[in-house]
C-alpha positions in Angstrom: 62.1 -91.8 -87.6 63.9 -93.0 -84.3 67.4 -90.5 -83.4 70.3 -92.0 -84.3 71.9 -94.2 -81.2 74.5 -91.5 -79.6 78.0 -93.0 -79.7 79.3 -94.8 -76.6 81.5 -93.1 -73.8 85.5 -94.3 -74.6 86.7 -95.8 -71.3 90.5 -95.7 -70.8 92.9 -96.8 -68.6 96.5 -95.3 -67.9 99.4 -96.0 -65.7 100.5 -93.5 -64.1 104.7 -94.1 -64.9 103.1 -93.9 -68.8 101.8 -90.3 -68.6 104.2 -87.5 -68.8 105.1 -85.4 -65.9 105.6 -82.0 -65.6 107.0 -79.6 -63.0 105.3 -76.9 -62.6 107.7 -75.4 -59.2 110.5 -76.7 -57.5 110.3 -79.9 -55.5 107.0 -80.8 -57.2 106.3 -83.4 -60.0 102.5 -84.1 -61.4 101.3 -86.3 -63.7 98.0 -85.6 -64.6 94.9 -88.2 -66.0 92.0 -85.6 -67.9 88.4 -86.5 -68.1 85.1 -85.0 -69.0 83.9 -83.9 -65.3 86.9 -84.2 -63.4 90.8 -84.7 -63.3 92.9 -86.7 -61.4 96.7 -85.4 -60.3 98.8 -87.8 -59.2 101.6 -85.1 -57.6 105.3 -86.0 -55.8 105.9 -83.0 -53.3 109.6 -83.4 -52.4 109.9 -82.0 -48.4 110.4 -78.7 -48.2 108.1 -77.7 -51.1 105.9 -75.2 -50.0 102.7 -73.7 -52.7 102.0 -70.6 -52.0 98.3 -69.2 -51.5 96.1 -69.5 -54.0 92.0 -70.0 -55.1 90.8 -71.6 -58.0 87.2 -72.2 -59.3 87.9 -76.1 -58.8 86.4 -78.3 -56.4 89.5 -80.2 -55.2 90.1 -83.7 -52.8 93.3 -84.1 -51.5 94.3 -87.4 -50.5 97.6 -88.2 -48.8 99.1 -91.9 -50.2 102.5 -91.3 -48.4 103.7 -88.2 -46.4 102.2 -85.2 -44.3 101.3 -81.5 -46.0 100.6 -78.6 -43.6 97.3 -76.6 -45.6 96.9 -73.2 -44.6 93.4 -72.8 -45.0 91.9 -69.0 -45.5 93.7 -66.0 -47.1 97.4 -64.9 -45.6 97.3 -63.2 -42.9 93.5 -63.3 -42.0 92.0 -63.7 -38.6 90.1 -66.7 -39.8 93.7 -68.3 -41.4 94.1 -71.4 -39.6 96.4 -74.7 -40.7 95.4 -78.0 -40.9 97.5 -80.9 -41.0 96.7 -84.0 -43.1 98.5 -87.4 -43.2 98.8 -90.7 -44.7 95.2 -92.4 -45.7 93.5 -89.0 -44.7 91.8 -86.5 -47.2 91.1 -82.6 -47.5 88.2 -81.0 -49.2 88.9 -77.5 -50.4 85.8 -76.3 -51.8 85.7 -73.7 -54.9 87.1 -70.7 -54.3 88.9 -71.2 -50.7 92.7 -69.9 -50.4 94.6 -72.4 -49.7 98.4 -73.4 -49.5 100.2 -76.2 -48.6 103.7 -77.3 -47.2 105.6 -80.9 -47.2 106.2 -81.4 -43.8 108.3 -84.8 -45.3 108.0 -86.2 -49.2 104.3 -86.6 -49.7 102.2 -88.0 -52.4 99.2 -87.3 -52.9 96.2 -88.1 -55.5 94.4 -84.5 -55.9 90.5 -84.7 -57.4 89.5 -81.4 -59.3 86.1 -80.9 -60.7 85.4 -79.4 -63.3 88.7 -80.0 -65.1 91.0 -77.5 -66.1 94.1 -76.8 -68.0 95.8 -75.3 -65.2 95.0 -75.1 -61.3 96.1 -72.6 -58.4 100.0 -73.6 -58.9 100.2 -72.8 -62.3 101.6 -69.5 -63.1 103.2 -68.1 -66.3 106.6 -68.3 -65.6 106.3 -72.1 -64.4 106.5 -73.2 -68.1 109.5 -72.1 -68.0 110.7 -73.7 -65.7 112.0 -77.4 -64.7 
């Protein structure tokens, strides 16, 4: 007896002003678009807003729509610590596990790729649900 057909992927589209935002720190907004391999983050970093150091097990692209972010690349206050500066219509690949942080040099946009998906990346922390 032939398997039984397996059901067909569900394709969806969004709009970005549609899906809610949340606010994990101050100065940033994210809205965030979750699939099967990957997620899509469509964050508003006001300037001034500066992420702290962090690593997570995601594969992450950072493309710059609008603005300019500062990345310190490597852990704090290692020789190998170096920043990198990344404009409009330019992207950054952070591969898995690479400290990273990141300044607005001016209000930035930017669309972030993360693969695998998660629940949470490198700026989530416990106390940032309670915040607004």
């Amino acid at each position: 007896m032939p398997a039984a057909p397996s059901p067909s992927p569900t394709v969806t589209t969004r709009r970005w002003s549609d899906l809610a935002p949340d606010r994990p720190m101050a100065l940033l907004e994210r809205r965030r678009f979750i699939g099967d391999k990957a997620m899509l983050s469509h964050i508003t970093l006001r300037r001034g807003c500066d992420v702290p150091t962090h690593a997570h097990d995601n594969e992450q692209f950072a493309c710059i729509l609008s603005g300019r972010l500062r990345f310190g690349i490597g852990a704090e206050g290692s020789p190998e610590r170096r920043n990198v500066v990344v404009s409009a219509g330019e992207v950054i690949h952070l591969p898995s596990g690479v400290p990273h942080s990141a300044y607005a040099e001016e209000d930035t946009v930017v669309l972030d790729v993360f693969s695998p998906p998660s629940q949470t990346t490198g700026i989530d922390r416990p106390a940032a649900s309670s915040r607004s």
